[in-house]
LODRENZA-588524 format. One record per residue (C-alpha): residue number from 1; residue in three letters; x, y negated, z. Coordinates in steps of 0.1 Angstrom, whole numbers, plus 2048, in hexadecimal, padded with zeros to 3 digits. Last residue first. Example, Ala and Ser with C-alpha at 12.3 -4.5 7.8 and 13.67 -1.06 7.14 Angstrom:
BEGIN
+-----+-----+-----+-----+-----+
:   n : res :   u :   v :   w :
+-----+-----+-----+-----+-----+
:   2 : SER : 889 : 80B : 847 :
:   1 : ALA : 87B : 82D : 84E :
+-----+-----+-----+-----+-----+
***
This chain:
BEGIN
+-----+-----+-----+-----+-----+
:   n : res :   u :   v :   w :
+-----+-----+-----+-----+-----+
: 260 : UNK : AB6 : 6C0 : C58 :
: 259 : UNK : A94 : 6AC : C57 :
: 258 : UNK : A7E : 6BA : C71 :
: 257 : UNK : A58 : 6C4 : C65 :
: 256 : UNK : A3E : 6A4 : C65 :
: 255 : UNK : A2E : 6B1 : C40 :
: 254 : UNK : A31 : 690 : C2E :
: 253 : UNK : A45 : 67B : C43 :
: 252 : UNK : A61 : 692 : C4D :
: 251 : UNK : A6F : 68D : C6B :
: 250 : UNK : A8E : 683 : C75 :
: 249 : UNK : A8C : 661 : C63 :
: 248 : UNK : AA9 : 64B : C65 :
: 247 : UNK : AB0 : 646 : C40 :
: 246 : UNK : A8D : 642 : C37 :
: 245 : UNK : A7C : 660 : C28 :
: 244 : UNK : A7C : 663 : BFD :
: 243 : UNK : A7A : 68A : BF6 :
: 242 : UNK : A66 : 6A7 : BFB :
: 241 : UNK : A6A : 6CD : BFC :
: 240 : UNK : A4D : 6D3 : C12 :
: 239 : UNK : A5F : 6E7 : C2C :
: 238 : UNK : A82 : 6E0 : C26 :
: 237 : UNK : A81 : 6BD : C23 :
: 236 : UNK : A92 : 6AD : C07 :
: 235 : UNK : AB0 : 693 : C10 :
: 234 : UNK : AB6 : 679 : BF4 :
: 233 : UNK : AB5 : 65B : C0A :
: 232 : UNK : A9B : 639 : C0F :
: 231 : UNK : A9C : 616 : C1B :
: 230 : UNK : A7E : 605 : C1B :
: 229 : UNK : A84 : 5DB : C21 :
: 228 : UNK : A7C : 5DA : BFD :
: 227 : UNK : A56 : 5EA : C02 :
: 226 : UNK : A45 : 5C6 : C02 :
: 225 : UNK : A55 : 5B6 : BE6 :
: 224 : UNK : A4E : 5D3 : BD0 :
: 223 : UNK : A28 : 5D0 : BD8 :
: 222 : UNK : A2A : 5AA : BCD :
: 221 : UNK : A3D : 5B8 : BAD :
: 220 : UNK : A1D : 5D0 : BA5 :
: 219 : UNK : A02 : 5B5 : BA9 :
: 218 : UNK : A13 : 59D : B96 :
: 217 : UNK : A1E : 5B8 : B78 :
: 216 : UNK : 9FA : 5BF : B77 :
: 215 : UNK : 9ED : 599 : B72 :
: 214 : UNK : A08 : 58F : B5A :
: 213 : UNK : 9F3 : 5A6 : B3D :
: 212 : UNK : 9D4 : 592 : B47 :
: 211 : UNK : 9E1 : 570 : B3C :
: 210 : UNK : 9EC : 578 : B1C :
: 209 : UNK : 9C9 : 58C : B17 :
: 208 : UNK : 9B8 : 56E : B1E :
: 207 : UNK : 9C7 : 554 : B04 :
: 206 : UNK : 9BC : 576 : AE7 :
: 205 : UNK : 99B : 577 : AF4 :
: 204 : UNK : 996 : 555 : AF1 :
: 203 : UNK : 9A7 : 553 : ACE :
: 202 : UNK : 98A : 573 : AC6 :
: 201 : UNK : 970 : 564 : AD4 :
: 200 : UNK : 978 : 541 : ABC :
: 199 : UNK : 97E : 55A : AA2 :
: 198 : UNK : 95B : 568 : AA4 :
: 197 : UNK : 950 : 544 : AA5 :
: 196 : UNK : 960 : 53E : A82 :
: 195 : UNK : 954 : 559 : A6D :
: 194 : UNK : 96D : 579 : A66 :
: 193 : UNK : 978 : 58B : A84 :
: 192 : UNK : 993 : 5A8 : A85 :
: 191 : UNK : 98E : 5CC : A80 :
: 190 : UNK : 9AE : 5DF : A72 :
: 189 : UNK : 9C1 : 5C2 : A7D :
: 188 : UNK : 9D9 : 5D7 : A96 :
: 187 : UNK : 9DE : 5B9 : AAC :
: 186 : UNK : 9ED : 5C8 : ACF :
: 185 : UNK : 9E8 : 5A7 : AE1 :
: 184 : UNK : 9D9 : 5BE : AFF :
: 183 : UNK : 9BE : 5A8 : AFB :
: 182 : UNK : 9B7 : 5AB : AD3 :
: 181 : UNK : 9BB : 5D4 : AD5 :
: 180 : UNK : 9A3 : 5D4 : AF3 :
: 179 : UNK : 98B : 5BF : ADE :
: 178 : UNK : 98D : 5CF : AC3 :
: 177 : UNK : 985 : 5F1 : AD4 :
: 176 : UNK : 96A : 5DF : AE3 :
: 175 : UNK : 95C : 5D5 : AC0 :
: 174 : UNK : 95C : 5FA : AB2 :
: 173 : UNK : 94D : 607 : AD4 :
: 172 : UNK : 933 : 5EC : ACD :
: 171 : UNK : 929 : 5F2 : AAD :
: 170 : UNK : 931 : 5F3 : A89 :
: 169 : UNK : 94E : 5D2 : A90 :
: 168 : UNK : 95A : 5D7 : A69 :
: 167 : UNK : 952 : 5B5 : A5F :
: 166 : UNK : 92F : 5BE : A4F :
: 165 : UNK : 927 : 5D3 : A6C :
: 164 : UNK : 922 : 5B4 : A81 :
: 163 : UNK : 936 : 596 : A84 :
: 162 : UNK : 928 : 581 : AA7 :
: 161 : UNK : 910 : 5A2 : AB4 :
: 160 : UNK : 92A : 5B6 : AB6 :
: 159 : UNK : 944 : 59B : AC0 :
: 158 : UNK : 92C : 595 : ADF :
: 157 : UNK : 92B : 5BB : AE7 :
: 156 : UNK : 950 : 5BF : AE2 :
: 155 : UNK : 956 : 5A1 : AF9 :
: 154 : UNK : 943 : 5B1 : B14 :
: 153 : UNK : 94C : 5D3 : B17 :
: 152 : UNK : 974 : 5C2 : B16 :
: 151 : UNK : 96C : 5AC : B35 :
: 150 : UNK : 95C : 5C9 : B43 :
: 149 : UNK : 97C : 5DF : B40 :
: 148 : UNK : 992 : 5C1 : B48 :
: 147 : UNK : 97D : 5BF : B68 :
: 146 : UNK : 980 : 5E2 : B70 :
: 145 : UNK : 9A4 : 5E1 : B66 :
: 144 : UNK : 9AC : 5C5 : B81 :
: 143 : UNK : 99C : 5DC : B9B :
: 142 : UNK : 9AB : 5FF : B93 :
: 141 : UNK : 9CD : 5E3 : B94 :
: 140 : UNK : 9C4 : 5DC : BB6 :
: 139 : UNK : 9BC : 5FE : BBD :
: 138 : UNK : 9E0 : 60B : BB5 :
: 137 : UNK : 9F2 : 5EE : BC6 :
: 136 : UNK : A01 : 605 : BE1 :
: 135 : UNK : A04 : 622 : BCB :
: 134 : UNK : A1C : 60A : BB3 :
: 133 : UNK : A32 : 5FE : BD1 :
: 132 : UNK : A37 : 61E : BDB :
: 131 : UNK : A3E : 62D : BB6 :
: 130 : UNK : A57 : 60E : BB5 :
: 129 : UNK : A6A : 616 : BD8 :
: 128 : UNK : A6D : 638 : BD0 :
: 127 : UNK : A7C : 637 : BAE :
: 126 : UNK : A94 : 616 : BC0 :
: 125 : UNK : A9E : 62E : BD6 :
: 124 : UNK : AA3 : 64A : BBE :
: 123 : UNK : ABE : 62F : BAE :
: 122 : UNK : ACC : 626 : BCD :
: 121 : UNK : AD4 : 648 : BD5 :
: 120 : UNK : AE7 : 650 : BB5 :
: 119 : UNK : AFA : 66E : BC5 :
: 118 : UNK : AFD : 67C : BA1 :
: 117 : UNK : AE6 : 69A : BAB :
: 116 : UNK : AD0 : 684 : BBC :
: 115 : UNK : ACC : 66D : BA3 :
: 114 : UNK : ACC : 68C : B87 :
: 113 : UNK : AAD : 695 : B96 :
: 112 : UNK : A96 : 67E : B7D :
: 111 : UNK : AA1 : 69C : B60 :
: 110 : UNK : A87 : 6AB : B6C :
: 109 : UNK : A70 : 694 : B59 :
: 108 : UNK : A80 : 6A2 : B38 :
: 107 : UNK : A6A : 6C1 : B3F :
: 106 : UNK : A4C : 6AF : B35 :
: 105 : UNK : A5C : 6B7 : B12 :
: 104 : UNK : A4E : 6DC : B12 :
: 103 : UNK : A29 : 6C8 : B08 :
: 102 : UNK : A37 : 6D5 : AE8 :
: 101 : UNK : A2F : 6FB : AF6 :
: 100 : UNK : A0F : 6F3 : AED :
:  99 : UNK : A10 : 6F6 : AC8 :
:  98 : UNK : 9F7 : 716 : AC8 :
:  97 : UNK : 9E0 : 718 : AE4 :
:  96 : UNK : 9DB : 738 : AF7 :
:  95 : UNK : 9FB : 749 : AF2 :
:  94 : UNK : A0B : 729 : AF3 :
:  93 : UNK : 9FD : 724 : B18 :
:  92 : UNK : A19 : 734 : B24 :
:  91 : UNK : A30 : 71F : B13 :
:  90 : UNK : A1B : 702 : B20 :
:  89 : UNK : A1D : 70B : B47 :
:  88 : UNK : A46 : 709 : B49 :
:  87 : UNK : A4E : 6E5 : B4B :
:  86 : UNK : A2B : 6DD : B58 :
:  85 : UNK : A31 : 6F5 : B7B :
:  84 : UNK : A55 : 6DC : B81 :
:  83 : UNK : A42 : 6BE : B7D :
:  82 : UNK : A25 : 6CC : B94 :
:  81 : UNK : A41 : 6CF : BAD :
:  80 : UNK : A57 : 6B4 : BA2 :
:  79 : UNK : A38 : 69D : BB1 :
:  78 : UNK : A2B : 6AF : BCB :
:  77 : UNK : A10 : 6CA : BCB :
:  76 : UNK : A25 : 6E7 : BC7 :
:  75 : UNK : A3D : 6DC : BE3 :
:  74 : UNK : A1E : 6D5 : BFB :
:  73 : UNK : A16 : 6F8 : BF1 :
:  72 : UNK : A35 : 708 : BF7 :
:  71 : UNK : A38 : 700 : C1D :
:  70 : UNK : A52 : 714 : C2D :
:  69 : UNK : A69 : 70B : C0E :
:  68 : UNK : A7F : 723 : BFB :
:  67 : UNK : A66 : 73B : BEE :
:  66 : UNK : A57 : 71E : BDD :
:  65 : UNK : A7A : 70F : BD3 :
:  64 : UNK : A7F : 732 : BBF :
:  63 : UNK : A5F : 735 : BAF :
:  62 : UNK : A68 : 718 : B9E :
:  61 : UNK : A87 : 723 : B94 :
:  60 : UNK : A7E : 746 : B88 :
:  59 : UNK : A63 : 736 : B73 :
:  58 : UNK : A80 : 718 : B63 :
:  57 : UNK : A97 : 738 : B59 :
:  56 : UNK : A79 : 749 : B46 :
:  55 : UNK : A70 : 724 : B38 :
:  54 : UNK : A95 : 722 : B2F :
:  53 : UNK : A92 : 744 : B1D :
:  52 : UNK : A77 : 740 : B0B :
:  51 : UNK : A7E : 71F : AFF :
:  50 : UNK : A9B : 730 : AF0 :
:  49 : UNK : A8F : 74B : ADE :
:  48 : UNK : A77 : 733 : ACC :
:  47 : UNK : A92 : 723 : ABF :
:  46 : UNK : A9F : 740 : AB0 :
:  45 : UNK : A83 : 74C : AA3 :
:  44 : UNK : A7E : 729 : A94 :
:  43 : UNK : AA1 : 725 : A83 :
:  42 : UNK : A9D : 721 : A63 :
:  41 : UNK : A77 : 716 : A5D :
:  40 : UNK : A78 : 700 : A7D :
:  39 : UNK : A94 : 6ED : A75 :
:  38 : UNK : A82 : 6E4 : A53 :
:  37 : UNK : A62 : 6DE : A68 :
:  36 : UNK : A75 : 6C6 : A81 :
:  35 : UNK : A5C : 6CC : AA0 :
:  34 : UNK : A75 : 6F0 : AAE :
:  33 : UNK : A92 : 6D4 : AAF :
:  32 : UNK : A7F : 6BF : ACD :
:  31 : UNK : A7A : 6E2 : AE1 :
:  30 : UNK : A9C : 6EC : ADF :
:  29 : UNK : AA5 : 6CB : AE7 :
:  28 : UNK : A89 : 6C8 : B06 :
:  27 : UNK : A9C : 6EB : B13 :
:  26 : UNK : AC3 : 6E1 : B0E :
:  25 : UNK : ABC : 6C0 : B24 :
:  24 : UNK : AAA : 6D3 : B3D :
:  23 : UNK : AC1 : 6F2 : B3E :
:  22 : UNK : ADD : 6D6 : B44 :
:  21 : UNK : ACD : 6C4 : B5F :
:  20 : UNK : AC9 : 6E7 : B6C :
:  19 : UNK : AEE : 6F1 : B6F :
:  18 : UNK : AF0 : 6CD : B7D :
:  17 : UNK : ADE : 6D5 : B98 :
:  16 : UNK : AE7 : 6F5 : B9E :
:  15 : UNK : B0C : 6E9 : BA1 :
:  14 : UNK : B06 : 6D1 : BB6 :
:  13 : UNK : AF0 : 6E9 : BCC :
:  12 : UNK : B11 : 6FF : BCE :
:  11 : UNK : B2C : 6E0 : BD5 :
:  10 : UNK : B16 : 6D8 : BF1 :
:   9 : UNK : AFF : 6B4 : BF4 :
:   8 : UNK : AE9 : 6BB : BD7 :
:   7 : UNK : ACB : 6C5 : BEB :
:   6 : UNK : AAB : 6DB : BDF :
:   5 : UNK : AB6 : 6FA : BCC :
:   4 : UNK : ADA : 6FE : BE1 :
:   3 : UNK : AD0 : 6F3 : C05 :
:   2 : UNK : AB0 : 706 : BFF :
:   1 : UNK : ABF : 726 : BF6 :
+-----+-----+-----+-----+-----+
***
Protein backbone atom coordinates (compact mmCIF):
# COMPACT_ATOMS: atom_id res chain seq x y z
CA UNK A 1 0.00 0.00 0.00
CA UNK A 2 2.81 2.29 0.58
CA UNK A 3 4.62 1.61 -2.69
CA UNK A 4 1.34 2.57 -4.48
CA UNK A 5 0.02 5.79 -2.17
CA UNK A 6 3.45 7.24 -1.54
CA UNK A 7 5.91 6.39 -4.62
CA UNK A 8 5.25 6.84 -8.27
CA UNK A 9 7.89 4.52 -9.41
CA UNK A 10 5.27 1.27 -10.41
CA UNK A 11 2.78 1.45 -13.02
CA UNK A 12 0.08 1.10 -9.88
CA UNK A 13 1.39 4.21 -7.77
CA UNK A 14 1.49 5.96 -11.27
CA UNK A 15 -1.68 5.43 -11.78
CA UNK A 16 -2.81 6.54 -8.22
CA UNK A 17 -1.14 9.44 -8.66
CA UNK A 18 -2.41 10.75 -11.47
CA UNK A 19 -5.98 9.33 -10.58
CA UNK A 20 -5.54 11.86 -7.77
CA UNK A 21 -4.11 14.80 -9.63
CA UNK A 22 -7.27 14.48 -11.47
CA UNK A 23 -9.69 14.31 -8.25
CA UNK A 24 -7.73 17.50 -7.24
CA UNK A 25 -8.16 19.28 -10.34
CA UNK A 26 -11.96 18.22 -10.64
CA UNK A 27 -12.43 19.09 -6.72
CA UNK A 28 -11.06 22.98 -6.57
CA UNK A 29 -13.44 23.35 -10.09
CA UNK A 30 -16.27 22.16 -8.52
CA UNK A 31 -15.55 24.27 -5.75
CA UNK A 32 -14.63 27.45 -8.03
CA UNK A 33 -18.15 26.98 -10.07
CA UNK A 34 -20.28 26.62 -6.61
CA UNK A 35 -18.79 30.96 -6.06
CA UNK A 36 -20.55 32.07 -9.48
CA UNK A 37 -24.06 32.87 -7.96
CA UNK A 38 -25.92 32.24 -11.30
CA UNK A 39 -23.98 28.75 -11.44
CA UNK A 40 -24.91 28.34 -8.08
CA UNK A 41 -28.71 28.90 -8.41
CA UNK A 42 -28.89 26.07 -11.17
CA UNK A 43 -26.89 23.70 -10.29
CA UNK A 44 -25.99 24.08 -6.45
CA UNK A 45 -27.31 20.65 -5.31
CA UNK A 46 -25.47 19.30 -7.73
CA UNK A 47 -22.39 20.95 -7.00
CA UNK A 48 -22.68 20.33 -3.63
CA UNK A 49 -22.96 16.67 -4.37
CA UNK A 50 -19.74 16.69 -5.68
CA UNK A 51 -17.56 18.30 -3.09
CA UNK A 52 -19.05 15.75 -1.06
CA UNK A 53 -17.90 13.17 -2.71
CA UNK A 54 -14.29 14.14 -3.40
CA UNK A 55 -13.89 15.22 0.26
CA UNK A 56 -15.37 11.56 1.12
CA UNK A 57 -12.68 10.10 -1.41
CA UNK A 58 -9.83 12.66 -0.09
CA UNK A 59 -10.88 11.13 3.98
CA UNK A 60 -10.36 7.57 2.88
CA UNK A 61 -7.11 8.69 1.34
CA UNK A 62 -5.72 10.27 4.12
CA UNK A 63 -6.50 7.76 6.42
CA UNK A 64 -5.04 5.55 4.01
CA UNK A 65 -1.19 6.85 4.04
CA UNK A 66 -1.67 6.93 8.04
CA UNK A 67 -2.38 3.33 8.21
CA UNK A 68 0.40 2.94 5.70
CA UNK A 69 3.29 4.39 7.46
CA UNK A 70 4.84 3.06 10.87
CA UNK A 71 5.02 6.52 12.01
CA UNK A 72 1.66 8.37 11.23
CA UNK A 73 2.24 11.19 13.24
CA UNK A 74 5.39 12.55 11.78
CA UNK A 75 3.29 12.13 8.40
CA UNK A 76 0.41 14.12 9.90
CA UNK A 77 2.62 16.83 10.94
CA UNK A 78 4.59 17.25 7.66
CA UNK A 79 3.97 19.42 5.09
CA UNK A 80 1.43 17.30 2.54
CA UNK A 81 0.32 15.93 5.72
CA UNK A 82 -1.39 18.99 7.23
CA UNK A 83 -1.99 19.87 3.44
CA UNK A 84 -3.72 16.86 2.89
CA UNK A 85 -5.97 17.23 6.67
CA UNK A 86 -6.86 21.17 5.18
CA UNK A 87 -8.26 19.76 1.89
CA UNK A 88 -10.91 17.89 3.73
CA UNK A 89 -11.36 19.82 7.36
CA UNK A 90 -13.50 22.83 5.83
CA UNK A 91 -16.38 20.76 4.48
CA UNK A 92 -16.72 19.41 7.75
CA UNK A 93 -16.59 22.56 9.29
CA UNK A 94 -19.50 23.77 6.98
CA UNK A 95 -21.86 22.49 9.37
CA UNK A 96 -20.47 24.85 11.77
CA UNK A 97 -19.58 27.81 9.71
CA UNK A 98 -21.46 28.53 6.63
CA UNK A 99 -19.11 29.37 3.42
CA UNK A 100 -16.23 27.44 4.69
CA UNK A 101 -16.04 24.91 2.42
CA UNK A 102 -14.32 27.81 -0.01
CA UNK A 103 -11.27 27.43 1.96
CA UNK A 104 -11.72 23.76 -0.36
CA UNK A 105 -9.17 25.53 -2.77
CA UNK A 106 -6.19 24.70 -0.38
CA UNK A 107 -6.59 21.54 -2.10
CA UNK A 108 -4.85 22.86 -5.31
CA UNK A 109 -1.58 22.62 -3.16
CA UNK A 110 -1.70 18.88 -3.78
CA UNK A 111 -1.44 19.36 -7.05
CA UNK A 112 2.69 20.11 -6.04
CA UNK A 113 2.95 16.04 -6.39
CA UNK A 114 2.70 16.05 -9.92
CA UNK A 115 6.77 16.38 -10.04
CA UNK A 116 7.02 13.22 -8.73
CA UNK A 117 4.38 11.77 -10.54
CA UNK A 118 5.84 13.23 -13.86
CA UNK A 119 9.36 12.16 -12.86
CA UNK A 120 10.22 15.96 -12.72
CA UNK A 121 13.03 15.42 -10.13
CA UNK A 122 14.77 18.45 -10.81
CA UNK A 123 11.81 20.45 -10.36
CA UNK A 124 11.02 18.94 -6.50
CA UNK A 125 14.75 19.60 -6.16
CA UNK A 126 14.75 22.89 -6.85
CA UNK A 127 11.07 22.94 -4.30
CA UNK A 128 13.44 21.64 -1.72
CA UNK A 129 16.32 23.42 -2.26
CA UNK A 130 14.31 26.95 -2.07
CA UNK A 131 12.17 26.09 1.17
CA UNK A 132 15.78 25.12 2.57
CA UNK A 133 17.26 28.10 1.66
CA UNK A 134 14.21 30.12 2.97
CA UNK A 135 14.23 28.23 6.69
CA UNK A 136 17.75 28.94 6.74
CA UNK A 137 17.34 32.83 6.43
CA UNK A 138 14.08 32.76 8.38
CA UNK A 139 15.44 34.79 11.38
CA UNK A 140 17.28 37.02 9.31
CA UNK A 141 14.41 38.17 7.57
CA UNK A 142 12.27 38.06 11.43
CA UNK A 143 15.20 40.51 11.94
CA UNK A 144 14.92 42.82 8.85
CA UNK A 145 11.08 43.00 9.51
CA UNK A 146 11.61 43.99 13.08
CA UNK A 147 13.44 46.96 11.92
CA UNK A 148 11.02 47.69 9.06
CA UNK A 149 8.27 47.28 11.69
CA UNK A 150 9.97 50.08 13.94
CA UNK A 151 10.98 51.99 11.10
CA UNK A 152 7.25 52.13 9.99
CA UNK A 153 6.05 52.82 14.11
CA UNK A 154 8.16 55.60 13.77
CA UNK A 155 7.34 57.36 10.58
CA UNK A 156 3.52 57.07 11.31
CA UNK A 157 4.11 58.76 14.61
CA UNK A 158 6.16 61.70 13.00
CA UNK A 159 3.54 62.04 10.05
CA UNK A 160 0.94 62.11 12.88
CA UNK A 161 2.05 64.73 14.37
CA UNK A 162 3.45 66.50 10.77
CA UNK A 163 -0.52 66.60 9.05
CA UNK A 164 -2.82 65.75 11.68
CA UNK A 165 -6.49 64.78 11.48
CA UNK A 166 -7.11 67.44 9.08
CA UNK A 167 -5.19 65.50 6.22
CA UNK A 168 -6.80 62.28 7.03
CA UNK A 169 -3.72 60.82 9.20
CA UNK A 170 -6.55 60.53 12.64
CA UNK A 171 -3.95 58.74 14.50
CA UNK A 172 -1.14 56.77 14.55
CA UNK A 173 -2.41 53.37 13.33
CA UNK A 174 -3.92 55.50 10.46
CA UNK A 175 -0.34 57.15 9.74
CA UNK A 176 1.48 53.71 10.09
CA UNK A 177 -0.75 52.18 7.73
CA UNK A 178 0.41 55.01 5.31
CA UNK A 179 3.43 54.53 5.96
CA UNK A 180 3.66 50.84 5.22
CA UNK A 181 1.59 51.51 2.09
CA UNK A 182 4.26 54.42 1.09
CA UNK A 183 7.39 51.93 1.74
CA UNK A 184 6.15 48.95 0.14
CA UNK A 185 5.69 51.54 -2.88
CA UNK A 186 2.16 50.27 -2.89
CA UNK A 187 0.63 54.03 -3.24
CA UNK A 188 -3.09 53.65 -2.67
CA UNK A 189 -3.52 57.58 -2.07
CA UNK A 190 -6.40 57.26 0.18
CA UNK A 191 -4.15 59.15 2.82
CA UNK A 192 -1.37 61.01 1.46
CA UNK A 193 0.50 64.18 2.83
CA UNK A 194 -0.47 67.72 2.17
CA UNK A 195 2.21 70.50 3.68
CA UNK A 196 5.58 70.40 2.43
CA UNK A 197 7.62 68.67 5.23
CA UNK A 198 5.19 65.93 5.43
CA UNK A 199 6.08 65.35 1.83
CA UNK A 200 9.68 65.64 2.40
CA UNK A 201 8.98 62.34 5.07
CA UNK A 202 6.99 60.98 2.74
CA UNK A 203 9.91 61.20 -0.46
CA UNK A 204 12.22 59.83 2.25
CA UNK A 205 10.14 57.18 3.04
CA UNK A 206 9.37 56.46 -0.40
CA UNK A 207 13.85 56.35 -1.42
CA UNK A 208 13.84 53.91 1.65
CA UNK A 209 11.34 51.53 0.88
CA UNK A 210 13.17 50.91 -2.73
CA UNK A 211 16.04 49.95 -0.87
CA UNK A 212 14.37 47.77 1.75
CA UNK A 213 12.44 45.60 -0.75
CA UNK A 214 16.17 44.35 -2.26
CA UNK A 215 17.11 43.56 1.22
CA UNK A 216 14.97 40.19 1.52
CA UNK A 217 15.56 38.86 -1.90
CA UNK A 218 19.55 39.34 -0.79
CA UNK A 219 19.26 37.45 2.14
CA UNK A 220 17.18 34.66 0.48
CA UNK A 221 19.53 34.31 -2.84
CA UNK A 222 22.74 34.11 -0.44
CA UNK A 223 20.96 31.13 1.34
CA UNK A 224 20.24 29.62 -2.24
CA UNK A 225 23.86 29.86 -2.99
CA UNK A 226 24.76 27.89 -0.12
CA UNK A 227 22.30 24.81 -0.44
CA UNK A 228 23.15 24.34 -4.46
CA UNK A 229 25.75 21.76 -3.92
CA UNK A 230 22.38 19.63 -2.31
CA UNK A 231 21.30 17.09 -4.36
CA UNK A 232 18.03 15.62 -3.61
CA UNK A 233 15.48 12.48 -4.97
CA UNK A 234 11.78 11.83 -4.83
CA UNK A 235 11.95 8.69 -2.55
CA UNK A 236 9.39 8.94 0.60
CA UNK A 237 10.30 7.03 3.63
CA UNK A 238 8.14 4.54 4.72
CA UNK A 239 7.95 5.39 8.26
CA UNK A 240 7.38 9.09 8.29
CA UNK A 241 6.26 9.43 4.80
CA UNK A 242 8.81 12.16 3.90
CA UNK A 243 10.55 13.42 1.05
CA UNK A 244 13.73 15.41 -0.17
CA UNK A 245 17.04 13.03 1.21
CA UNK A 246 20.25 13.32 -0.64
CA UNK A 247 20.80 10.81 -3.36
CA UNK A 248 23.11 8.60 -1.29
CA UNK A 249 21.35 8.67 1.91
CA UNK A 250 20.23 5.32 3.43
CA UNK A 251 18.72 6.71 6.15
CA UNK A 252 16.13 8.84 6.52
CA UNK A 253 17.01 12.26 7.94
CA UNK A 254 13.90 13.06 9.62
CA UNK A 255 12.96 10.02 11.58
CA UNK A 256 16.53 7.87 11.05
CA UNK A 257 14.41 4.58 9.79
CA UNK A 258 16.11 2.78 6.49
CA UNK A 259 15.25 4.20 3.23
CA UNK A 260 14.14 1.19 0.89
Amino acid sequence: MHEIIFEADTPAGRAFDIALLLAIVLSVVAVLLESVPAIRAQHGPALRAVEWFFTILFTVEYLLRLASVGKPIRYAVSFFGIVDLLAIVPTYLSFFIVGSQSFLVIRALRLLRVFRVLKLAHFLGEAHLLYAALRASGRKIVVFLGGVLTIVLIVGAAMYLIEGPETGFTSIPQSVYWAIVTMTTVGYGDVAPQTVLGKFLASVVMIIGYGIIAVPTGIVSVEIAASLKKATHTQACTECGKEGHAIDARYCKYCGAELV
